[in-house]
C-alpha positions, 0 to 999 in steps of 0.5 A, a space after each residue: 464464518 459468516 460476515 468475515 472479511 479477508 484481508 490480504 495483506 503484501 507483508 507483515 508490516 502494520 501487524 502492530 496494529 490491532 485486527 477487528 475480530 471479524 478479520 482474517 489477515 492473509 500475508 502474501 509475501 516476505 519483505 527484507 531490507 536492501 542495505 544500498 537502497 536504505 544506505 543511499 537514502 539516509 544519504 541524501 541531503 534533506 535541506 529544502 527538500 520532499 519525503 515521499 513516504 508510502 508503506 510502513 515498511 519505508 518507515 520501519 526499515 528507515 525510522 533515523 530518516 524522520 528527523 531529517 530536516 525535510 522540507 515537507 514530508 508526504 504520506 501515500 495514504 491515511 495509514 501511513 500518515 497515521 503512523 508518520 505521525 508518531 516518528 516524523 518531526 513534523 506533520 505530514 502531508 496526506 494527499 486527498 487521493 490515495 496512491 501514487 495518484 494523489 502525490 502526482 496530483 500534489 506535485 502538478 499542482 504545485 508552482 514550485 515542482 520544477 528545480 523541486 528535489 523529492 526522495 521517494 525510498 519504495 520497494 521492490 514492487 513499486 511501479 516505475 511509471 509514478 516516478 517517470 511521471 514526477 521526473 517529467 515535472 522537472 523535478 530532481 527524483 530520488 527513488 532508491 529501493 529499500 527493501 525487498 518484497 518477494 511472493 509467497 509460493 501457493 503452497 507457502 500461503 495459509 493452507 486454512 486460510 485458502 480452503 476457508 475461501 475456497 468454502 465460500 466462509 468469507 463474505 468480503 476481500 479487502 485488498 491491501 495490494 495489488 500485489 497481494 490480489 494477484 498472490 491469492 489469484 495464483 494460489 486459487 488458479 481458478 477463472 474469477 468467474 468461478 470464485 464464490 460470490 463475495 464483496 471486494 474492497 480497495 483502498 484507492 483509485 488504482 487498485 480498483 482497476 486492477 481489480 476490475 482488469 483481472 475480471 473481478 467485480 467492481 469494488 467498493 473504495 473507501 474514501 480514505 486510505 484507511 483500513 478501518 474505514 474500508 472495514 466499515 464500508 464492506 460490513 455495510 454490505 455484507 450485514 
């Protein structure tokens, strides 16, 4: 298995899309919707307004949402952007950072951010801190959880997946989450300093320091929020 790639992967949103053959995909967690998250969402009056869209699980559990009359639609990374592609009635935005990081970027830059009103639907995971942030522009926010994400116990994990690392038979991690990096980290329950030796990579600023914040080695961040070019990135590394 030498030269593979482990993807973590928070849930199994984006298994439509195809997997490289030298990528085992390790799912971390199980995702359900939450019906008054996704009924207050398809509630909200799009007239003149912004849709912050960040995982593919936003778009599948709310696809009626995208022919909305929105203002202007924004995608939290390539990915996601590729997919609104498909289901929105017009062409999202794609901040130039990825994350959270890049929409607030967007939004200060923006004269118009105060009196702006955003629909923002996320997870259960999602950080608070990005939506303190929009609502100290002035600007009107609503965030409403819209599914559910739960982790996946240790020893719900892929058993063959975990002993292939424990091995050392991956050369590189692409992290997907943070969430996901921190359910393989349970399940190993070793220091980092004890993983085998292996090239780490993220999609966007953000998760690059949870990276480096749980003891891992610098990784190495693609500059886009696309897999297949974070694929690209570790490949030239470990080949």
């Amino acid at each position: 298995m030498s030269g593979r790639i482990l993807l973590l992967r928070s849930s199994a949103a984006g298994s439509e899309d195809a997997t490289p053959g030298d990528v085992t995909v390790l799912h971390t967690h199980a995702v359900a919707p939450r019906p008054e998250g996704i009924a207050e969402a398809l509630a909200f009056d799009a007239r003149d307004a912004t849709l912050v869209v960040s995982s593919k699980e936003t778009i599948r559990f709310l696809l009626p949402l995208f022919r909305a009359p929105f203002e202007r639609i924004i995608a939290v990374g390539e990915g996601t952007g590729e997919l609104l592609r498909r289901v929105a009635a017009g062409p999202p935005v794609v901040p130039e950072v990825p994350g959270a990081a890049g929409v607030l970027q967007l939004l200060r830059k923006s004269s118009a951010a105060a009196g702006m009103r955003i629909l923002w639907p996320h997870g259960s995971d999602a950080s608070s801190e990005p939506f303190e942030e929009i609502r100290k522009l002035g600007i009107s926010l609503a965030a409403p959880v819209v599914y559910e994400k739960k982790a996946l116990s240790s020893s719900e994990l892929n058993p063959s997946i975990l002993a292939d690392f424990r091995a050392g038979r991956f050369a590189a991690v692409a992290v997907g989450s943070t969430a996901g990096l921190d359910a393989l980290l349970a399940a190993l329950d070793v220091p980092a300093a004890s993983l085998p030796p292996l090239r780490w990579g993220v999609l966007g600023p953000e998760t690059a320091k949870a990276v480096t914040n749980r003891g891992l080695p610098q990784p190495l961040v693609s500059a886009h929020a696309r897999l297949t070019e974070l694929f690209d990135l570790l490949r030239k590394e470990i080949r």
